[in-house]
C-alpha positions in Angstrom: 0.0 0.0 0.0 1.6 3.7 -1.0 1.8 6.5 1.7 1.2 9.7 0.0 2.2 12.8 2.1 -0.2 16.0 1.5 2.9 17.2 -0.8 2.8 14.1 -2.7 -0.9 14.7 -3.5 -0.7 17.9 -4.6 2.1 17.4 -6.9 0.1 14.5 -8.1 -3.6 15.9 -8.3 -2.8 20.0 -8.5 -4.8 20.6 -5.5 -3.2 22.9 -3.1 -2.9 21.5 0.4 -4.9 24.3 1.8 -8.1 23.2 -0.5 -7.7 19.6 0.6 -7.9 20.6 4.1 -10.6 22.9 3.6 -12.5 20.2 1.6 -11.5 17.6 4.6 -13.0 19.8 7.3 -16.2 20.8 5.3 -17.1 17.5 3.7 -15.4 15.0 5.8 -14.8 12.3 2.6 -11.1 13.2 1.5 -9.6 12.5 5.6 -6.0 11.3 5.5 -4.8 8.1 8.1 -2.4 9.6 10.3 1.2 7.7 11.6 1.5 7.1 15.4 3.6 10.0 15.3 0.3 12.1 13.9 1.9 12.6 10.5 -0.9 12.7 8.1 -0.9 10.4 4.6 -2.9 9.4 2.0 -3.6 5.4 0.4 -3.5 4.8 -2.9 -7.2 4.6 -2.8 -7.6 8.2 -0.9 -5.2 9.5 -3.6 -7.0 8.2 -6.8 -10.2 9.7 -5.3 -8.5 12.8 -4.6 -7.6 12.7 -8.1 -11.3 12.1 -9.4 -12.4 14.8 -7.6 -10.1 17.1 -8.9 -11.3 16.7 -12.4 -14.7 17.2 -11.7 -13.9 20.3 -9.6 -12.0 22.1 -12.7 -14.6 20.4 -15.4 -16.5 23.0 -12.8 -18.5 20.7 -10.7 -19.1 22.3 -7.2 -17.5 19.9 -4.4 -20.8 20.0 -2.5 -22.4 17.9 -5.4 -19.3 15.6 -6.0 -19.5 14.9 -2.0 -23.2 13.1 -2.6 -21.8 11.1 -5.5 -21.3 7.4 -4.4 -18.2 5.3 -5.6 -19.6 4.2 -8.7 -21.3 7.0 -9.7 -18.1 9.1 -9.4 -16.4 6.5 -11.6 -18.7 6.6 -13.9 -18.3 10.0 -14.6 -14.5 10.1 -14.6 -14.5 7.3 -17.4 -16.5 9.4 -19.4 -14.4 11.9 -19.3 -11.0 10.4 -20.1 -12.7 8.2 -22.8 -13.9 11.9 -24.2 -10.6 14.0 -22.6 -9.2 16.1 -24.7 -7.7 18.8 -22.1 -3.9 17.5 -21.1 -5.1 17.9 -17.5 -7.7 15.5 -18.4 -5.5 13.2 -20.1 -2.7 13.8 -17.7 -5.2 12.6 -14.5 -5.7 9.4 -16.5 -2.3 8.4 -17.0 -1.6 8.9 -13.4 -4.8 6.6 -12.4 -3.7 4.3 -14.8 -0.1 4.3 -13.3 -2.2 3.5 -10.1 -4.1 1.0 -10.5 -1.1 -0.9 -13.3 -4.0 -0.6 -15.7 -2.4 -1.3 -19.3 -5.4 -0.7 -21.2 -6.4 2.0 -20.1 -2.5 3.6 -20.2 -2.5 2.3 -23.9 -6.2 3.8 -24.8 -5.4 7.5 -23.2 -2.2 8.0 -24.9 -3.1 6.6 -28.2 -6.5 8.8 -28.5 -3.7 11.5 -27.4 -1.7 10.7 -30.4 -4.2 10.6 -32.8 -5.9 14.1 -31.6 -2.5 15.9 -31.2 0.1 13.7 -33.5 3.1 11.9 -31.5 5.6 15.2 -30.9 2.7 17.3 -29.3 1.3 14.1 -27.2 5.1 13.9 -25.8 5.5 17.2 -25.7 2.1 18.1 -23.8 1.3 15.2 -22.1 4.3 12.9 -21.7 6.6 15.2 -20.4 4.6 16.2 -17.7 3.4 13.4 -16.4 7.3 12.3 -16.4 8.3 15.6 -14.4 5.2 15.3 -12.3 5.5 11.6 -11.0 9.5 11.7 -11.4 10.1 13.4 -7.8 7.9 10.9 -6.3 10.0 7.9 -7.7 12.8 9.6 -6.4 12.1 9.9 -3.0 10.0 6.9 -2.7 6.4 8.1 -2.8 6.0 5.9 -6.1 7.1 2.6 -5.8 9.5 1.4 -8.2 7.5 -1.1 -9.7 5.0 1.4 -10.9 7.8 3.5 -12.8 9.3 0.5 -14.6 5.5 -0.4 -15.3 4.8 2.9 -16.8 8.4 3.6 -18.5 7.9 0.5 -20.2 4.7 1.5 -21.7 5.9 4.6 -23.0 9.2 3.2 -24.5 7.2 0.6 -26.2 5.2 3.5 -28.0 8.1 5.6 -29.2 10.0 2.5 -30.4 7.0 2.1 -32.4 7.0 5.5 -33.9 10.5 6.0 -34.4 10.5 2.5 -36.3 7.4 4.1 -38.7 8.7 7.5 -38.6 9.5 8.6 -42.8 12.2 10.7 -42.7 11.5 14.0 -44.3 13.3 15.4 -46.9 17.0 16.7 -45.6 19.7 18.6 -48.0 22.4 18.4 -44.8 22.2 15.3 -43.2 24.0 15.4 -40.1 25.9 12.2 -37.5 24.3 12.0 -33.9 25.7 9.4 -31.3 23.1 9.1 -29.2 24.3 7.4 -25.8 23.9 7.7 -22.0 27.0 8.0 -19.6 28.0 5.3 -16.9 25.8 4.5 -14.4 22.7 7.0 -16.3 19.7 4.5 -17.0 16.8 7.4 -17.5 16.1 6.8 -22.0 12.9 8.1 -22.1 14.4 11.5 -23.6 17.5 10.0 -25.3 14.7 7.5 -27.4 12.4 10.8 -27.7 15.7 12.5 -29.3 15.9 9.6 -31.5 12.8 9.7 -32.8 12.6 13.6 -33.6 16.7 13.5 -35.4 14.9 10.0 -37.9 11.9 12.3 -38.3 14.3 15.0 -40.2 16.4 12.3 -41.5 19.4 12.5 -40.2 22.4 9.4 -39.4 21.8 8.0 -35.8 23.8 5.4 -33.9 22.1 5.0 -30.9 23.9 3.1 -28.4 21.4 3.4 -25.1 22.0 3.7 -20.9 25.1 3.4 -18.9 27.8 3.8 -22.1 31.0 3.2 -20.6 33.4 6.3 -21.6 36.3 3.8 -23.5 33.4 2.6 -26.1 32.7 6.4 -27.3 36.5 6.5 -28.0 36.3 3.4 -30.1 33.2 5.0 -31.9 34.7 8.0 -32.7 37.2 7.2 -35.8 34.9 4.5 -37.2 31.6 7.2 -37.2 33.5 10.5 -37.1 30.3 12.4 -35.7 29.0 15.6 -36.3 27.4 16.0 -32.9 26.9 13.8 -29.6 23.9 14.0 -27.4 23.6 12.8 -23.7 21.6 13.5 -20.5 22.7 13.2 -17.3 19.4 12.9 -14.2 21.7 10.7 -11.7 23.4 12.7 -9.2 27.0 12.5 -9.7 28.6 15.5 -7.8 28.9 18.9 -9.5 32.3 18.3 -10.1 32.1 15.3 -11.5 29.5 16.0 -14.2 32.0 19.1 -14.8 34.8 16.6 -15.3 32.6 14.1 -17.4 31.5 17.2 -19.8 35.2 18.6 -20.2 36.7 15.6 -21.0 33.9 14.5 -23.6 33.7 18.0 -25.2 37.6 17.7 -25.0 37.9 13.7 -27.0 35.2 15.4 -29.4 36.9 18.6 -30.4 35.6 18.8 -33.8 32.0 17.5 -32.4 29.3 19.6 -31.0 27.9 18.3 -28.0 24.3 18.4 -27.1 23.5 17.8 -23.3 20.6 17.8 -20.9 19.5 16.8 -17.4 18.6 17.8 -14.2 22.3 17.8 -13.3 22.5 20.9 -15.4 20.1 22.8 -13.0 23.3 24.2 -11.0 24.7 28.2 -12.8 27.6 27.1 -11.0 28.6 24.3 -13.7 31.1 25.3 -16.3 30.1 24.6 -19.9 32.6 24.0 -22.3 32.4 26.1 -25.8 31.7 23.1 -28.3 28.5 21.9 -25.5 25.1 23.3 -25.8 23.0 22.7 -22.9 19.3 22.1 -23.6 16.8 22.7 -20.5 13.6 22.2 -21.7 11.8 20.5 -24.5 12.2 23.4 -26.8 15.6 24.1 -26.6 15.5 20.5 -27.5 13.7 20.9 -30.4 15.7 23.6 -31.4 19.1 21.9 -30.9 18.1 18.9 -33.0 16.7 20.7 -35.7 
C-alpha cells in the first residue's frame, strides 16, 4: 500500500494542500490516516479519489455535489471523461490513475487517443513530459514505488519505439551524424529515445547506443563514425564536479564535435560549460538543438 504525504498529492492531483484541508474539514470524505507520530498520509485509494475529484472540480462541478456522489457513480463520470478528454489535465489525470491501479489498457487507450488528436511530438510534448516531471520526484524519493515507474516507463518506451520504427524521414539537404548514448551508471532513456525519434523524423544518421555507455566505447566509436554531434543526458546525481569533469573531458575527446546535453544535473549556474556543448533545459531548446 503507497503512503502519500499532502505534498505528494498535490504534486500529483494540482490541489493545493490548503483546499484539501478545507475540503477535509467541510465535507469530511477526503480525511488522510495519520502515523502514530500524527503525521498525516494518503492510500492509494484516498489518492485516486482525490484525483477524481479534482477533475470534476476544474470540469466545474461544485465539491458540494461531488460529495453526494457514491463510488460508482463518481467512476462513472470520470470514465467518461477520459474516454472523451481532450484537455492535457484530463489526459494527464488518467495516465496517473492508470499508473495506479497498473492498468495497461487504459494507459495504452489515453495516450493513443492523445496521439491521434495531437500527433506523437505534441502528445510527448504536452502530455508525456509532464506526467514524467510530475510523478519523477515521487520515484525519487520513494512516494511511487518502483514497480509502478518501470511499469509505466515501459509503456511509453514501447510506444516511441513504435513511432520512431514508422517515422518517414523527411526530406534533408544536410544530413547530419548523432551518437546518441547515456553516460555510466545513467539509465533514465525516455528522452534520449524521444531525441531519437525527432533526429529520424528529419532524416538524419543515428547510432544510438542506449544507458550506462561506458566512456572507453565512445573513443572506439569516434574514428569509425566521425560524428558531427553527440547527445547525452545526465538525471543521476553524480557530484557537481564530477558531471563538470565528465563534460570537459567528452567536449575535450570530441573537439571537432558539437555536444548536445541535458538533465537535471544541469540545473546548477555554478557548472562550467565548455564552448563546443550546448546545454538544452527544456523541450524546446531541444527541439531547437536537433533541428
Amino acid at each position: 500500500m503507497g503512503q502519500y504525504s499532502i505534498k505528494d498529492v498535490e504534486t500529483l492531483s494540482g490541489l493545493k494542500a490548503h483546499t484539501l484541508r478545507i475540503w477535509e474539514q467541510r465535507y469530511g470524505f477526503l480525511k488522510p490516516e495519520r502515523t502514530d507520530t500524527n503525521i498525516r498520509y494518503y492510500t492509494d485509494e484516498q489518492l485516486k479519489l482525490i484525483i477524481k475529484v479534482a477533475t470534476l472540480n476544474r470540469r466545474g462541478m461544485k465539491i458540494s455535489k461531488i460529495a453526494t456522489l457514491d463510488k460508482d457513480e463518481l467512476s462513472s463520470i470520470i470514465l467518461k471523461i477520459h474516454e472523451e478528454a481532450f484537455l492535457s489535465n484530463d489526459l494527464l489525470e488518467a495516465l496517473i490513475l492508470a499508473m495506479l491501479d497498473f492498468d495497461e489498457k487504459r494507459f495504452e487507450k489515453t495516450l493513443s487517443n492523445a496521439i491521434v488528436k495531437l500527433g506523437f511530438e505534441k502528445t510527448f510534448v504536452e502530455l508525456i513530459f509532464p506526467f514524467l516531471v510530475r510523478t519523477g520526484v515521487l520515484w525519487l524519493t520513494g512516494s511511487v514505488r518502483v514497480v509502478q515507474e518501470h511499469f509505466i516507463s515501459n509503456l511509453i518506451r514501447r510506444k516511441i519505439c513504435v513511432a520512431t520504427d514508422s517515422v518517414f524521414g523527411e526530406k534533408n539537404e544536410n544530413p547530419k551524424k548523432f551518437i546518441l548514448f547515456l553516460p555510466e551508471g545513467e539509465t533514465h532513456e525516455m528522452l534520449l529515445l524521444f531525441t531519437e525519434y525527432l533526429l529520424r523524423k528529419h532524416n538524419h544518421e543515428v547510432v544510438y547506443l542506449g544507458s550506462s555507455l561506458p566512456f572507453n566505447e565512445l573513443e572506439y566509436i569516434k574514428s569509425a563514425f566521425n560524428p558531427d554531434f553527440l547527445v547525452t543526458y545526465q538525471t543521476v546525481s553524480v557530484g557537481q564536479i564530477a558531471f563538470e569533469e565528465y563534460l570537459e573531458k567528452l567536449c575535450a575527446t570530441f573537439p571537432d564535435c558539437k555536444v548536445i546535453v541535458g538533465g537535471s544535473q544541469l540545473a546548477s549556474d555554478k557548472i562550467s560549460i565548455p564552448s563546443n556543448c550546448k546545454p538544452v533545459t527544456s523541450i524546446e531548446s531541444l527541439l531547437a538543438a536537433v533541428s
